[in-house]
PATORRO-225233 format. One record per atom (N, C-alpha, C): x, y, z; residue number from 1; residue in one letter. Coordinates in steps of 0.2 Angstrom, whole numbers, plus 2048, in hexadecimal, padded with zeros to 3 digits. Each point is the difference from the previous one (the first is absolute). Layout:
// residues N
<zafi><px>X</px><py>Y</py><pz>Z</pz><resi>NUM</resi><resn>A</resn></zafi>
...
***
This chain:
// residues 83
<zafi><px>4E6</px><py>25B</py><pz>CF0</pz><resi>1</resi><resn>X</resn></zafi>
<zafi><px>806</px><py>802</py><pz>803</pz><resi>1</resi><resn>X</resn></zafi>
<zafi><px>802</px><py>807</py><pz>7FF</pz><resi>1</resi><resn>X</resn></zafi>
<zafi><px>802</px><py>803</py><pz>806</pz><resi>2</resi><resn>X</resn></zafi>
<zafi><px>802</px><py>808</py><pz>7FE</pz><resi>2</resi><resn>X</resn></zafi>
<zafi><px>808</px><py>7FF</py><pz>7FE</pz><resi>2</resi><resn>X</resn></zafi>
<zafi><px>802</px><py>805</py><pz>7FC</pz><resi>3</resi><resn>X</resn></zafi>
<zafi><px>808</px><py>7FD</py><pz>800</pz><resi>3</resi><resn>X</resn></zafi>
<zafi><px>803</px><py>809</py><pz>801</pz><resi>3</resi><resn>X</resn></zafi>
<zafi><px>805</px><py>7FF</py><pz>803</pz><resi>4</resi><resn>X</resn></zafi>
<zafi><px>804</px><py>805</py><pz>800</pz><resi>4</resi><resn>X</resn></zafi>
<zafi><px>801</px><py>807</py><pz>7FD</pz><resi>4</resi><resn>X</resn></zafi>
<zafi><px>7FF</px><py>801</py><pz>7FC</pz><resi>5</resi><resn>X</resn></zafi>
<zafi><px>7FE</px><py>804</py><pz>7FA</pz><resi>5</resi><resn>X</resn></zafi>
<zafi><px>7F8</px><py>802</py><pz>802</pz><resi>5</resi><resn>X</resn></zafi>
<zafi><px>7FC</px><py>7FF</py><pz>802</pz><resi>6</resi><resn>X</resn></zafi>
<zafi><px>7FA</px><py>800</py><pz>802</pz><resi>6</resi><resn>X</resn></zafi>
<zafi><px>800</px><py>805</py><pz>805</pz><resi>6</resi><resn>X</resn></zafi>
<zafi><px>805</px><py>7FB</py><pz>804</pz><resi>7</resi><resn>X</resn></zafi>
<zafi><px>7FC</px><py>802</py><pz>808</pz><resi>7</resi><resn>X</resn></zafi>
<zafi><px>803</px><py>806</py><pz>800</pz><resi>7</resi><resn>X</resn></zafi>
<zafi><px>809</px><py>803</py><pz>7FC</pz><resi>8</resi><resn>X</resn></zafi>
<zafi><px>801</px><py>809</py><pz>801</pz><resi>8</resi><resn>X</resn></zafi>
<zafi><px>7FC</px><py>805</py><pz>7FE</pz><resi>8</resi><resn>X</resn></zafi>
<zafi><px>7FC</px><py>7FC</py><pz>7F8</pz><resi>9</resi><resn>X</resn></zafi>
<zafi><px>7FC</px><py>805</py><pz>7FF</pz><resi>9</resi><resn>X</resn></zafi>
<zafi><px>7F8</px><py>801</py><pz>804</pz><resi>9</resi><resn>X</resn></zafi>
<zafi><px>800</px><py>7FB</py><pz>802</pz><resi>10</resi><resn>X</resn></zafi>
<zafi><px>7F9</px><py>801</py><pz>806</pz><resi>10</resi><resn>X</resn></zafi>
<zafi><px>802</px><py>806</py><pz>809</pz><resi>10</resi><resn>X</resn></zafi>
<zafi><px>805</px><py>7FE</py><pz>800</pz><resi>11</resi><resn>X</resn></zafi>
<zafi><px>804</px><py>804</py><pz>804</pz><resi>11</resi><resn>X</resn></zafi>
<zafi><px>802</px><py>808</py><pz>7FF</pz><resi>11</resi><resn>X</resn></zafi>
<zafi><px>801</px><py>801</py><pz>7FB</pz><resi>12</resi><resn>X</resn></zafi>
<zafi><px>802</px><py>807</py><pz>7FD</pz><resi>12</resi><resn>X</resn></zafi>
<zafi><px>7FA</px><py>803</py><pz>7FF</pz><resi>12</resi><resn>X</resn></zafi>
<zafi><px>7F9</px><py>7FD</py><pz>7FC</pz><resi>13</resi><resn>X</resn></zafi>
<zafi><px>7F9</px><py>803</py><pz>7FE</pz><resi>13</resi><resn>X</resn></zafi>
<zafi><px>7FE</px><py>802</py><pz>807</pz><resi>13</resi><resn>X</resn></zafi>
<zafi><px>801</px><py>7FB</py><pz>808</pz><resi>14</resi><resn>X</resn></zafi>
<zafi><px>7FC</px><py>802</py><pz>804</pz><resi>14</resi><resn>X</resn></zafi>
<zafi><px>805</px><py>807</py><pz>804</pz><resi>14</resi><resn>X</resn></zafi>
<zafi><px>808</px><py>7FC</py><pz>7FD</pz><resi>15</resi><resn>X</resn></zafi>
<zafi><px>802</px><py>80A</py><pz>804</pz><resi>15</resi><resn>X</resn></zafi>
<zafi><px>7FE</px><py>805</py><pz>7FD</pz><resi>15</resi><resn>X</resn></zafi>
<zafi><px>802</px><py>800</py><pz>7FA</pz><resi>16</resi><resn>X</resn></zafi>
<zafi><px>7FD</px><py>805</py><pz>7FE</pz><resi>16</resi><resn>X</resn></zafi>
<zafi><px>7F9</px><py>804</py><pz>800</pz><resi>16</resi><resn>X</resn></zafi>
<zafi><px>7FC</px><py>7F9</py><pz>802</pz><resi>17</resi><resn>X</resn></zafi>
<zafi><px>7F9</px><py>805</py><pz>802</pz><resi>17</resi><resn>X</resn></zafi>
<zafi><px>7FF</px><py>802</py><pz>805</pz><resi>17</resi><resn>X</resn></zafi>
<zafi><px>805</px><py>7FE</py><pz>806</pz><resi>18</resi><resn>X</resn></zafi>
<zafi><px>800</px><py>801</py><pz>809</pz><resi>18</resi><resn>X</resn></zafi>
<zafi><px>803</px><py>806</py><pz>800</pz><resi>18</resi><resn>X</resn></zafi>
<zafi><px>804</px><py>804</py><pz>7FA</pz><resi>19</resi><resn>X</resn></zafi>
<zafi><px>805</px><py>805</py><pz>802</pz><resi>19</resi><resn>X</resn></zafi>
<zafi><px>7FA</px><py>806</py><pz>7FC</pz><resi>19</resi><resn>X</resn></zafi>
<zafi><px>7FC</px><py>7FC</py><pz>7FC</pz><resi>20</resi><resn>X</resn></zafi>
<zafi><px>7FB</px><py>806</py><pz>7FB</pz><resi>20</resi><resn>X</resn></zafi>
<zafi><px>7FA</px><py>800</py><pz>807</pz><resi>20</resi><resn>X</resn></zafi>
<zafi><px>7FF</px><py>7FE</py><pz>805</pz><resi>21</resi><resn>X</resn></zafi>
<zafi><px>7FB</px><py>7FE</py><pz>805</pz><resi>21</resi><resn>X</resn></zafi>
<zafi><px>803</px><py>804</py><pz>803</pz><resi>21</resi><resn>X</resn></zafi>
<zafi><px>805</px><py>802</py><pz>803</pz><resi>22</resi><resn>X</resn></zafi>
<zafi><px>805</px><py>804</py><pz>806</pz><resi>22</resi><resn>X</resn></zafi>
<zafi><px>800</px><py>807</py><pz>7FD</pz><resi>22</resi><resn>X</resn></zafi>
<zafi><px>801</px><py>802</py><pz>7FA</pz><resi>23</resi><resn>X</resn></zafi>
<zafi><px>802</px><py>804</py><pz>7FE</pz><resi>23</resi><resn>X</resn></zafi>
<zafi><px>7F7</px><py>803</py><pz>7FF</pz><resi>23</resi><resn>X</resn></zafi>
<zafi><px>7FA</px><py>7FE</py><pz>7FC</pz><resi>24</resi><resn>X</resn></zafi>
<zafi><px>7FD</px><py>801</py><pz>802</pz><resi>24</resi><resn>X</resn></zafi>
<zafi><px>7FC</px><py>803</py><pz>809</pz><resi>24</resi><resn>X</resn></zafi>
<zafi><px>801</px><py>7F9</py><pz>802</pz><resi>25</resi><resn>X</resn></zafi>
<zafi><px>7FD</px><py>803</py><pz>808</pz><resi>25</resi><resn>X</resn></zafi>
<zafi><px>802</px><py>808</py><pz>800</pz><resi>25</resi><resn>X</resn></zafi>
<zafi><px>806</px><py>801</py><pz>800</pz><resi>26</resi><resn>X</resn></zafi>
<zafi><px>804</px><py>804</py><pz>804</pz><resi>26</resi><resn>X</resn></zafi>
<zafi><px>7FC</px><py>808</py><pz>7FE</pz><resi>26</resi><resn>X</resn></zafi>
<zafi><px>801</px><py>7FE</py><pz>7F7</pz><resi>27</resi><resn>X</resn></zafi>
<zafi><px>7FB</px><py>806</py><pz>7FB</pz><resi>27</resi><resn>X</resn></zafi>
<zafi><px>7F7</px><py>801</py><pz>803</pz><resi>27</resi><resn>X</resn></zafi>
<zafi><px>7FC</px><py>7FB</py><pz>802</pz><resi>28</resi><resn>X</resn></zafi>
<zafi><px>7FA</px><py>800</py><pz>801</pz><resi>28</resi><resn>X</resn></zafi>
<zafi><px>800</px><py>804</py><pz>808</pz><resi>28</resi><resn>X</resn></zafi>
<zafi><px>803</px><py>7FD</py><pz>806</pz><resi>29</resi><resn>X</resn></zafi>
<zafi><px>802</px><py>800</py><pz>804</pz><resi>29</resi><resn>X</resn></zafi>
<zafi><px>802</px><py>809</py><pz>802</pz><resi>29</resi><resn>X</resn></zafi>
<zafi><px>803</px><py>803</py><pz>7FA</pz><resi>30</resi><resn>X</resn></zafi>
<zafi><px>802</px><py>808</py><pz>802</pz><resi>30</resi><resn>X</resn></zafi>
<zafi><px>7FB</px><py>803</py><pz>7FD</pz><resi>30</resi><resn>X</resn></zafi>
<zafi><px>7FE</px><py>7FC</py><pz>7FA</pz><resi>31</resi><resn>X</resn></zafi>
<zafi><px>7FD</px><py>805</py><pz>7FD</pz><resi>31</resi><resn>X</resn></zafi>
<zafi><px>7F9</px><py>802</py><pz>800</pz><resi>31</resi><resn>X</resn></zafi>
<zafi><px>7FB</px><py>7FA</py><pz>804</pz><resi>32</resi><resn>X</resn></zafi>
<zafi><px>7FB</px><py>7FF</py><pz>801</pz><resi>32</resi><resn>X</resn></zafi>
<zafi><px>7FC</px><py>804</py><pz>804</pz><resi>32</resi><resn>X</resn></zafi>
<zafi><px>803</px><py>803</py><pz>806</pz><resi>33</resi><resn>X</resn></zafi>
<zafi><px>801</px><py>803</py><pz>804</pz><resi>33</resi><resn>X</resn></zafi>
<zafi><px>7FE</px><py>805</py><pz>800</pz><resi>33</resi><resn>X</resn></zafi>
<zafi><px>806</px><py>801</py><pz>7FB</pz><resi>34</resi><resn>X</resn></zafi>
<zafi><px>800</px><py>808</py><pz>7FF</pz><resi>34</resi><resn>X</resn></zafi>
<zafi><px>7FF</px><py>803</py><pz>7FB</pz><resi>34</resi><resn>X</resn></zafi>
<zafi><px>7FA</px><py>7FC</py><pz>7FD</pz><resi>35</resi><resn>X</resn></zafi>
<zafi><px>7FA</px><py>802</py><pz>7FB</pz><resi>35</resi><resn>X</resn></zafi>
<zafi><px>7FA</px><py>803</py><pz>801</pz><resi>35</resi><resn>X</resn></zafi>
<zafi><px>801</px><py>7FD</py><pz>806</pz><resi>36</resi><resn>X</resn></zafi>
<zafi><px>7F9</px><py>7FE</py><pz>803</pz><resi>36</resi><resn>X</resn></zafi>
<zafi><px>800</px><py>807</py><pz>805</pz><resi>36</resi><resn>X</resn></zafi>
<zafi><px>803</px><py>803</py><pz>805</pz><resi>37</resi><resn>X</resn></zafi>
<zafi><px>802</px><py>807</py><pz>805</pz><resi>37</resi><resn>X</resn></zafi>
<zafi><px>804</px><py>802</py><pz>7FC</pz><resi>37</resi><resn>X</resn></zafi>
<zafi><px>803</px><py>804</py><pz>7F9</pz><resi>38</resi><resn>X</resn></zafi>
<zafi><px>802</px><py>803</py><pz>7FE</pz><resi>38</resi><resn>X</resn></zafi>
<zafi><px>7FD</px><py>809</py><pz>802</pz><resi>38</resi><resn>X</resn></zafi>
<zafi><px>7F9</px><py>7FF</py><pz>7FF</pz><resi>39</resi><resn>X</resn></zafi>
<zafi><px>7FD</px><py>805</py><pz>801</pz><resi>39</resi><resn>X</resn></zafi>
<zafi><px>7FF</px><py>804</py><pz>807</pz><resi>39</resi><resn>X</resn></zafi>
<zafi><px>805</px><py>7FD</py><pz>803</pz><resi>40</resi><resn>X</resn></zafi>
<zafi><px>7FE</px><py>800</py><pz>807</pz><resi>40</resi><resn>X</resn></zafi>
<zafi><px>806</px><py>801</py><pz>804</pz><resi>40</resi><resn>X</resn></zafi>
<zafi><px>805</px><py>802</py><pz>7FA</pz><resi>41</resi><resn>X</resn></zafi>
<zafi><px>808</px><py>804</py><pz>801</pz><resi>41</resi><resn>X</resn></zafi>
<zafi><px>804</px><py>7FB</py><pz>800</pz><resi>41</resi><resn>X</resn></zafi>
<zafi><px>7FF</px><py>7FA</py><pz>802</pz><resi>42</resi><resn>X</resn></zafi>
<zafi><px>806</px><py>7F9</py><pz>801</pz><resi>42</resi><resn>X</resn></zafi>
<zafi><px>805</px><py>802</py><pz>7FC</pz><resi>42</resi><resn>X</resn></zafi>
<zafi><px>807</px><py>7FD</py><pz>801</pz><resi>43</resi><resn>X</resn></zafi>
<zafi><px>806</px><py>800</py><pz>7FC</pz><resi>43</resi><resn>X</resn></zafi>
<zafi><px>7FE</px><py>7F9</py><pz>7FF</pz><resi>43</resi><resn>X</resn></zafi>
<zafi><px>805</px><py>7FD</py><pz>7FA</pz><resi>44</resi><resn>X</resn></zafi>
<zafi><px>802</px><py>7F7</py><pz>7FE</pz><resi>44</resi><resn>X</resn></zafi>
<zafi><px>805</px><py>7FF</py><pz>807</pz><resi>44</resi><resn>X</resn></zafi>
<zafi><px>805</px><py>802</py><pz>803</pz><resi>45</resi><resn>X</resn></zafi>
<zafi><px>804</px><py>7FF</py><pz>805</pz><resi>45</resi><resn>X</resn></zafi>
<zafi><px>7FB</px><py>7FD</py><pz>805</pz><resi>45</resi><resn>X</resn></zafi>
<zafi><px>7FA</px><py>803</py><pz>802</pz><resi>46</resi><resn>X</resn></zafi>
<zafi><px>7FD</px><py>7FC</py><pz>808</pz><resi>46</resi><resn>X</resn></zafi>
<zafi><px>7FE</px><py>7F9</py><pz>7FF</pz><resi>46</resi><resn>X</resn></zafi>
<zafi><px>7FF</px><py>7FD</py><pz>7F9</pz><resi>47</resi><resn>X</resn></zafi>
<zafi><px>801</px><py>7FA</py><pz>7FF</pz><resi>47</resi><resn>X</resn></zafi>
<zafi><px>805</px><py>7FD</py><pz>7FD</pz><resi>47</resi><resn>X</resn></zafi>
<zafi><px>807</px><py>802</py><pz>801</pz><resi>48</resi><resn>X</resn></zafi>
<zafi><px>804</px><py>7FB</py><pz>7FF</pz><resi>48</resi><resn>X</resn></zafi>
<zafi><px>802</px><py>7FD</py><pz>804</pz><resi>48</resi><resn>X</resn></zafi>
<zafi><px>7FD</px><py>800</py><pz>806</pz><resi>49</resi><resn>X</resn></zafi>
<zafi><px>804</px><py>7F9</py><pz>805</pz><resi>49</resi><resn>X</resn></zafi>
<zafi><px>7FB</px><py>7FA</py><pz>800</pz><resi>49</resi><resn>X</resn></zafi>
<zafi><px>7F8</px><py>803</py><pz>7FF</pz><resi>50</resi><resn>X</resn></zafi>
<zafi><px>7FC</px><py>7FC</py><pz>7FE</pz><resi>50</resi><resn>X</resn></zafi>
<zafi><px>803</px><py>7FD</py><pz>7FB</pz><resi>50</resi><resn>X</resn></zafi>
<zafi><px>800</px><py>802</py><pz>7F9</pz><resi>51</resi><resn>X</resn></zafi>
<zafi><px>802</px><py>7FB</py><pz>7FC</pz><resi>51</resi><resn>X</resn></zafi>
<zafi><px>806</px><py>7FD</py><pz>800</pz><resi>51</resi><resn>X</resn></zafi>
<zafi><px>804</px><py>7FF</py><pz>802</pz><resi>52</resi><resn>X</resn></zafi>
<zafi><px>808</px><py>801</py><pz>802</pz><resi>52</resi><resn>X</resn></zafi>
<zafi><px>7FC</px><py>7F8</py><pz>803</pz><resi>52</resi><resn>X</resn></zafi>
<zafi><px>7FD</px><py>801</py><pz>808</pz><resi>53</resi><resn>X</resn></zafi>
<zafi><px>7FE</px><py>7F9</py><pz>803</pz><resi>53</resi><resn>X</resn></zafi>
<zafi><px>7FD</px><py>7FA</py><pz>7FE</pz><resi>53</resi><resn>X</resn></zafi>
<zafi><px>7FC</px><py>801</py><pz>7FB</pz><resi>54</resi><resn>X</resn></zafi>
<zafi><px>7FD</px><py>7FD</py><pz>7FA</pz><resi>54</resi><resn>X</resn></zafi>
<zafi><px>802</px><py>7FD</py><pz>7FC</pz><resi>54</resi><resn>X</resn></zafi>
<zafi><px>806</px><py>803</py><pz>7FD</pz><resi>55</resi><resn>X</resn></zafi>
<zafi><px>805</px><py>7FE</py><pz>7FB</pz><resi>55</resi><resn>X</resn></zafi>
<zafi><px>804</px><py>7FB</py><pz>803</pz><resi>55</resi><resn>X</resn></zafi>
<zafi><px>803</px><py>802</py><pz>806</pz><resi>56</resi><resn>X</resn></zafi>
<zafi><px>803</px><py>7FC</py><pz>803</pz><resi>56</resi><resn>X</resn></zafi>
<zafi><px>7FD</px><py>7F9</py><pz>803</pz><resi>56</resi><resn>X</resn></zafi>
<zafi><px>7FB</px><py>800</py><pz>802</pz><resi>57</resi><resn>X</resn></zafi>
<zafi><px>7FC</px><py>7FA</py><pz>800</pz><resi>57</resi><resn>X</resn></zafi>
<zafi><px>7FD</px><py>7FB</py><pz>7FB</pz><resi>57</resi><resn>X</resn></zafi>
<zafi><px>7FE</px><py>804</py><pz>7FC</pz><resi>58</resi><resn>X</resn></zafi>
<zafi><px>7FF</px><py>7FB</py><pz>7F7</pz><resi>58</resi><resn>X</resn></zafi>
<zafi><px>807</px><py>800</py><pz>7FE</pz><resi>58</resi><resn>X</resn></zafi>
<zafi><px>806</px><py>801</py><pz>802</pz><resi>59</resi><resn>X</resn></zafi>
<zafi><px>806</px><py>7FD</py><pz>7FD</pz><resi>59</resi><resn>X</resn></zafi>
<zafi><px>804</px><py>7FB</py><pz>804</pz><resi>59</resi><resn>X</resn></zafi>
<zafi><px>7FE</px><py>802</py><pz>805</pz><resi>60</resi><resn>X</resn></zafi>
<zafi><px>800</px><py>7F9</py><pz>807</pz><resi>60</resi><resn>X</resn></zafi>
<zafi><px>7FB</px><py>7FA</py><pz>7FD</pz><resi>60</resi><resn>X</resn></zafi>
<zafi><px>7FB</px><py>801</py><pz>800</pz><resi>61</resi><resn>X</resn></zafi>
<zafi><px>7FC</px><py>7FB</py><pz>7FB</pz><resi>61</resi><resn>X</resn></zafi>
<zafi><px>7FF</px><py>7FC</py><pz>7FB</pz><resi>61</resi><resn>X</resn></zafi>
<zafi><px>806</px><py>804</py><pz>7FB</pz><resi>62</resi><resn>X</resn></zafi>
<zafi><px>7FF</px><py>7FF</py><pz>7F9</pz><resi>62</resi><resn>X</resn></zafi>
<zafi><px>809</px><py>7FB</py><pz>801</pz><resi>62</resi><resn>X</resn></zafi>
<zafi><px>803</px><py>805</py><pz>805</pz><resi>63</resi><resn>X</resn></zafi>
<zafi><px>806</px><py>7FB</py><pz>7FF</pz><resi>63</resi><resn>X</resn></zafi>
<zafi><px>801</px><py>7F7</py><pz>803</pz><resi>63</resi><resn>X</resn></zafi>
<zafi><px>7F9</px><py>801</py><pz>805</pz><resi>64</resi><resn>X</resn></zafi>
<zafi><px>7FE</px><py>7F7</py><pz>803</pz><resi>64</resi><resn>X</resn></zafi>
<zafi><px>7FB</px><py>7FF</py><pz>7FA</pz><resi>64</resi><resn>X</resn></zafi>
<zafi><px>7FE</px><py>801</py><pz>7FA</pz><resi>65</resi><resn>X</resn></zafi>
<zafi><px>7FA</px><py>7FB</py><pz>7FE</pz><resi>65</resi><resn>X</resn></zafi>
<zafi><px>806</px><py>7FF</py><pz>7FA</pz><resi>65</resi><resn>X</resn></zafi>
<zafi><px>806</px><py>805</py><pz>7FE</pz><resi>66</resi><resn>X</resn></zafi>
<zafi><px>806</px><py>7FF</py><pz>7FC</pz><resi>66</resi><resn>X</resn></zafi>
<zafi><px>803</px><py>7FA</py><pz>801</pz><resi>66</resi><resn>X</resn></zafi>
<zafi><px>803</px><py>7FE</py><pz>808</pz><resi>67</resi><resn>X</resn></zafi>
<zafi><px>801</px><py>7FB</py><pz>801</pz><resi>67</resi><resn>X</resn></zafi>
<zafi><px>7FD</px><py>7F9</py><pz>800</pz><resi>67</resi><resn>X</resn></zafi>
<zafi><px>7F9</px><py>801</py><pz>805</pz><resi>68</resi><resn>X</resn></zafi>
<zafi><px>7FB</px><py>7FB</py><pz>801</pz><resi>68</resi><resn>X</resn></zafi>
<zafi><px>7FF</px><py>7FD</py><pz>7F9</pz><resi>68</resi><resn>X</resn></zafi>
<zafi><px>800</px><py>807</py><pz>7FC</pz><resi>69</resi><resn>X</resn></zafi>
<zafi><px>7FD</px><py>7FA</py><pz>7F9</pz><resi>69</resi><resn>X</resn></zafi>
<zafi><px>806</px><py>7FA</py><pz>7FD</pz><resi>69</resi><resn>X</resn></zafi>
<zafi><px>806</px><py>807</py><pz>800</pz><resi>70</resi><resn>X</resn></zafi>
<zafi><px>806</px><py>7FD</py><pz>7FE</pz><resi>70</resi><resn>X</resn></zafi>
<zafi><px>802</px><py>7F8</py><pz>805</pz><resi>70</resi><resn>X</resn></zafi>
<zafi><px>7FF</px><py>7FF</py><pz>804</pz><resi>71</resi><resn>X</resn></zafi>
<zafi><px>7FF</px><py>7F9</py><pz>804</pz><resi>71</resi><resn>X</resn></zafi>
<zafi><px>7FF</px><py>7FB</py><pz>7FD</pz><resi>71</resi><resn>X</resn></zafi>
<zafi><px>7F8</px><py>805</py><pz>7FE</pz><resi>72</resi><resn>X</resn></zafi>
<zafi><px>7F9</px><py>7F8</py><pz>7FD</pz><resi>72</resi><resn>X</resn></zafi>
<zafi><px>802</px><py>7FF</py><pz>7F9</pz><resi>72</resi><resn>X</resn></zafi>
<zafi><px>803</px><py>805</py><pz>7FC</pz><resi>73</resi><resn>X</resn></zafi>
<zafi><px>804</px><py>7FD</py><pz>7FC</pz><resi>73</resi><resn>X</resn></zafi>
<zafi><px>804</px><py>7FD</py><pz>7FD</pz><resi>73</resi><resn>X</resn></zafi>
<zafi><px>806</px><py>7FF</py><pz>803</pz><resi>74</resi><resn>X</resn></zafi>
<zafi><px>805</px><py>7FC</py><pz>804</pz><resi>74</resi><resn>X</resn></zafi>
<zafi><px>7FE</px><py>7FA</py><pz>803</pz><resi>74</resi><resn>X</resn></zafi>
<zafi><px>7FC</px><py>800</py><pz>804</pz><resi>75</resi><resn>X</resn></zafi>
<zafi><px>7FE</px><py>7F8</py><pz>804</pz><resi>75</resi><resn>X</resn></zafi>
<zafi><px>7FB</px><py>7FF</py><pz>7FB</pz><resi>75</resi><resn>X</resn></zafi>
<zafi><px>7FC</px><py>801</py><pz>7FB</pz><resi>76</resi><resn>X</resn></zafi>
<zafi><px>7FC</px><py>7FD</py><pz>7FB</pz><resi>76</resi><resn>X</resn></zafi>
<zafi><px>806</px><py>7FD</py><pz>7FB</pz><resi>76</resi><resn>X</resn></zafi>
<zafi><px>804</px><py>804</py><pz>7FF</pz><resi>77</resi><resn>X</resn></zafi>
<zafi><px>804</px><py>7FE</py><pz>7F9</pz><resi>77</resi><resn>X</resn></zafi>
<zafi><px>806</px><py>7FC</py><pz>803</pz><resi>77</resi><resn>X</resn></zafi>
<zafi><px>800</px><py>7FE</py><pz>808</pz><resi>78</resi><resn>X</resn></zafi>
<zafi><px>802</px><py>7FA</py><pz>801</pz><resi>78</resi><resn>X</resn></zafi>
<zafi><px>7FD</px><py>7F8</py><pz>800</pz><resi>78</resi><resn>X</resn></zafi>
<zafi><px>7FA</px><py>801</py><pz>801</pz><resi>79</resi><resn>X</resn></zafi>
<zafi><px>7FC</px><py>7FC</py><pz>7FF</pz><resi>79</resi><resn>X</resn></zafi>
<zafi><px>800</px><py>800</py><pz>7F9</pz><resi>79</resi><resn>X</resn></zafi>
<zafi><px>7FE</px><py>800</py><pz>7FB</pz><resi>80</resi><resn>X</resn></zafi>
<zafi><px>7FE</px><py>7FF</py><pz>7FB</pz><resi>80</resi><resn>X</resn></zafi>
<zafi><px>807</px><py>7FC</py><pz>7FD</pz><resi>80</resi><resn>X</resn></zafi>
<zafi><px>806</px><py>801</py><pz>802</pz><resi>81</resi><resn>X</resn></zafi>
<zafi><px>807</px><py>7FE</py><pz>7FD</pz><resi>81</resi><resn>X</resn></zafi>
<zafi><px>800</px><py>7F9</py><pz>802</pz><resi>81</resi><resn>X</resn></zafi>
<zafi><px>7FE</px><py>7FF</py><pz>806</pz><resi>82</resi><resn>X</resn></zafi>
<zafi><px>800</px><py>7F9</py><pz>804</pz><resi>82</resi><resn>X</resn></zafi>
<zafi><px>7FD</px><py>7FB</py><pz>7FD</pz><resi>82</resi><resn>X</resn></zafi>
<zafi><px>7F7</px><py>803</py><pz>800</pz><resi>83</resi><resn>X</resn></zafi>
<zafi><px>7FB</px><py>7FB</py><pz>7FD</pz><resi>83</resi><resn>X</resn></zafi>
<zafi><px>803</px><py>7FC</py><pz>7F9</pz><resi>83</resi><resn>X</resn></zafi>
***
C-alpha cells in the first residue's frame, strides 16, 4: 500500500526531474548549435526560437506525464485502501 507520505515524495522527485529536463533541453537545444557553426560567424541568438520551441514542447510534455502519473498514483493508492 502507497501511503500518502510516499505518493508527495514520488511526486516532488519526478518534478524536480521534469524541471532539470526543461531546463536542460532549453541548454542543449542553444547551445548545440552553436558549437557546431560557430566557425562559420553564427550568433547564439539565431537559435533561440529553436530552443525556445523545444523547451516549450518538453514542458508541455513533462507537465501531462506530471499529471498522468499523478492520476496512476492516486487511482493506485485508492485501490489498495479498499482491498
Amino acid at each position: 500500500m502507497i501511503s500518502q507520505s510516499d505518493v508527495a515524495g514520488r511526486l516532488r522527485l519526478l518534478r524536480y526531474g521534469l524541471i532539470v529536463l526543461v531546463v536542460i533541453t532549453f541548454l542543449v537545444s542553444l547551445l548545440a548549435p552553436f558549437v557546431y557553426t560557430r566557425d562559420l560567424g553564427t550568433s547564439m541568438t539565431e537559435f533561440l526560437g529553436t530552443a525556445v520551441l523545444f523547451t516549450v514542447v518538453v514542458g508541455v510534455l513533462a507537465v501531462a506525464v506530471y499529471f498522468g502519473y499523478s492520476m496512476l498514483l492516486k487511482r493506485s493508492m485508492g485501490q489498495d485502501s479498499t482491498s
